[in-house]
C-alpha positions in Angstrom: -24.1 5.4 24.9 -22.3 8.8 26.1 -18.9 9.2 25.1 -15.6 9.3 27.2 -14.6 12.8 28.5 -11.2 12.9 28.5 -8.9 16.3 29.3 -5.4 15.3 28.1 -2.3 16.5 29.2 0.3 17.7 26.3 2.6 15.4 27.4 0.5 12.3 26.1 -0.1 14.0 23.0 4.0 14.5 22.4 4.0 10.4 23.2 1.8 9.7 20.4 3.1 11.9 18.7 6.3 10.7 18.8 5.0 7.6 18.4 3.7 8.2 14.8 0.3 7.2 16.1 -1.3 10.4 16.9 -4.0 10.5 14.4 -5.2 7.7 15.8 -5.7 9.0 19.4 -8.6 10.9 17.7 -10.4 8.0 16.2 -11.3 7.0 19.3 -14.9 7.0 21.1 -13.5 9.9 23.4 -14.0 13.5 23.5 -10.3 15.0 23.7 -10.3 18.0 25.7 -7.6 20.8 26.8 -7.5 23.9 28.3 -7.4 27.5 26.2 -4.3 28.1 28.5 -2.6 24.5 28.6 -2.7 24.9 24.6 -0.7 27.5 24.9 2.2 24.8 26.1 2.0 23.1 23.0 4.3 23.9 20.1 4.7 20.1 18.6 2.3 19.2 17.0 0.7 22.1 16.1 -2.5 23.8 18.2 -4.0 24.2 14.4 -3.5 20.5 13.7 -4.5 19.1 17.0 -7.6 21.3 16.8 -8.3 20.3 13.4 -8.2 16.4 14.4 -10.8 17.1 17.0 -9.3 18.3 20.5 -11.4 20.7 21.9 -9.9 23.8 23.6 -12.3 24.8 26.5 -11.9 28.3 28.7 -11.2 28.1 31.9 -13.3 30.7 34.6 -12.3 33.7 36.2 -13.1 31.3 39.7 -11.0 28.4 38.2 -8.0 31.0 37.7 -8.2 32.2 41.0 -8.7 28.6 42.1 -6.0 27.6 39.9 -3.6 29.7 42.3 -4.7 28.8 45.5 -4.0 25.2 44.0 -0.1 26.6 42.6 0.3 27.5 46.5 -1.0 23.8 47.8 1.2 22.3 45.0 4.1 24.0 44.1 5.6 21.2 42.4 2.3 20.9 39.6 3.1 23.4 37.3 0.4 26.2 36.0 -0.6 24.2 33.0 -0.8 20.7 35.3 -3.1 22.7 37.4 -5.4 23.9 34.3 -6.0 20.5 33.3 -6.7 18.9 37.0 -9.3 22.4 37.6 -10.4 21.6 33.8 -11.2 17.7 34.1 -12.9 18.5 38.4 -15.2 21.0 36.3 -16.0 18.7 33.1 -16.2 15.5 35.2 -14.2 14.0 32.8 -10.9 11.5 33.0 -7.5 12.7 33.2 -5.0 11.1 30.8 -1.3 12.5 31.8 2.3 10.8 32.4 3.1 13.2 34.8 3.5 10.9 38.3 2.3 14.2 40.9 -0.5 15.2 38.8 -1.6 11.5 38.5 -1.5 11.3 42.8 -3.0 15.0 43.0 -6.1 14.0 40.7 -6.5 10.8 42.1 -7.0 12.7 46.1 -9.6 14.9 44.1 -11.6 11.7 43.3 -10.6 12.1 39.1 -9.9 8.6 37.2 -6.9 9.3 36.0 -4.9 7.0 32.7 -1.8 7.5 30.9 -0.6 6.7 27.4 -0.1 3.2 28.0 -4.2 2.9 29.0 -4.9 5.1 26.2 -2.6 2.4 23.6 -4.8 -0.5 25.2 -8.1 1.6 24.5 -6.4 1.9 20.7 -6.2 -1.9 20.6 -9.0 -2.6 22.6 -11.8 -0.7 20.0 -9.5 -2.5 16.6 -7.9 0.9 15.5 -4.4 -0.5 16.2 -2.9 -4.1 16.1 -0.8 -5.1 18.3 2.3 -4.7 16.7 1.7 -1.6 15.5 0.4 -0.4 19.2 4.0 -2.0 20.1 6.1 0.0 17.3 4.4 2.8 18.5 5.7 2.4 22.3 8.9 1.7 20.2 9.5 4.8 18.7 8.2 6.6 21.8 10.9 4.9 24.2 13.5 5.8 21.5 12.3 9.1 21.9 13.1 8.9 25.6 9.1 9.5 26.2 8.8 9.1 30.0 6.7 5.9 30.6 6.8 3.2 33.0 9.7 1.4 32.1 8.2 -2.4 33.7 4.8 -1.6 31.6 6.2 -0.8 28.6 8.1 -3.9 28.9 5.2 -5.9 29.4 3.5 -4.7 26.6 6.5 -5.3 24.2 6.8 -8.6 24.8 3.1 -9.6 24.9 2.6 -7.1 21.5 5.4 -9.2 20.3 7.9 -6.4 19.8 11.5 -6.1 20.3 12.1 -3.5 23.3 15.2 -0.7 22.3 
């Protein structure tokens, strides 16, 4: 069985990162994937670290720049690194896993499956490489950190986790 392609957005690294859980993101039977450029964006954690735990930085095209700006003028809201990982997961075939709400609706009219932290928690759960109530302490410390996620799903997921919301 192939593995999950997944290009993930920086934002859903800072979640499980401040989540204390992000080591544990790369444990799973996916194939992290970020753009050369959107890595640029990331200054916590590290690019070494994240690249040493397996995300894989990939180049994107002279055509998928120029694309990429054609796509800036369409969307002016998506920012330039949003746009590098909705060109980089169209090319890869792979799913998008970001919290950002207009990237989610942007990939999803490009035909992309597109996930969030909160799937990527269940998947976590789901393959035994978190309980339950350390998937919920997790979301925890990520709310405290005023990480933005759904606040009705995360609620959900406390209570059935067994977790105290903040």
């Amino acid at each position: 069985m192939s593995r999950l392609r997944c290009v993930i957005d920086a934002s859903v690294l800072i979640d499980f990162n401040s989540g204390g859980v992000l080591e544990y993101l790369f444990q799973l039977s996916v194939d992290w994937i970020i753009s050369d450029f959107a890595m640029e964006e990331i200054k916590e954690p590290a690019p070494d670290a994240l690249r040493a735990m397996g995300l894989q930085e990939l180049e994107l095209s002279g055509q998928e720049v120029s694309k990429a700006i054609q796509l800036r003028e369409d969307y002016p809201n998506l920012s330039v690194y949003d746009i590098a990982h909705l060109l980089l997961a169209l090319r890869e075939q792979a799913h998008l896993i970001t919290s950002d709400q207009l990237l989610r609706s942007v990939a999803v009219s490009k035909g992309l499956r597109v996930h969030g932290t909160l799937w990527v928690l269940d998947e976590l759960i789901r393959q035994n490489l978190l309980s339950e109530q350390v998937a919920g302490h997790a979301l925890r410390k990520m709310l405290e950190a005023r990480r933005w996620l759904p606040s009705a799903e995360c609620a959900r997921r406390l209570k059935r986790w067994g977790v105290e919301p903040p």
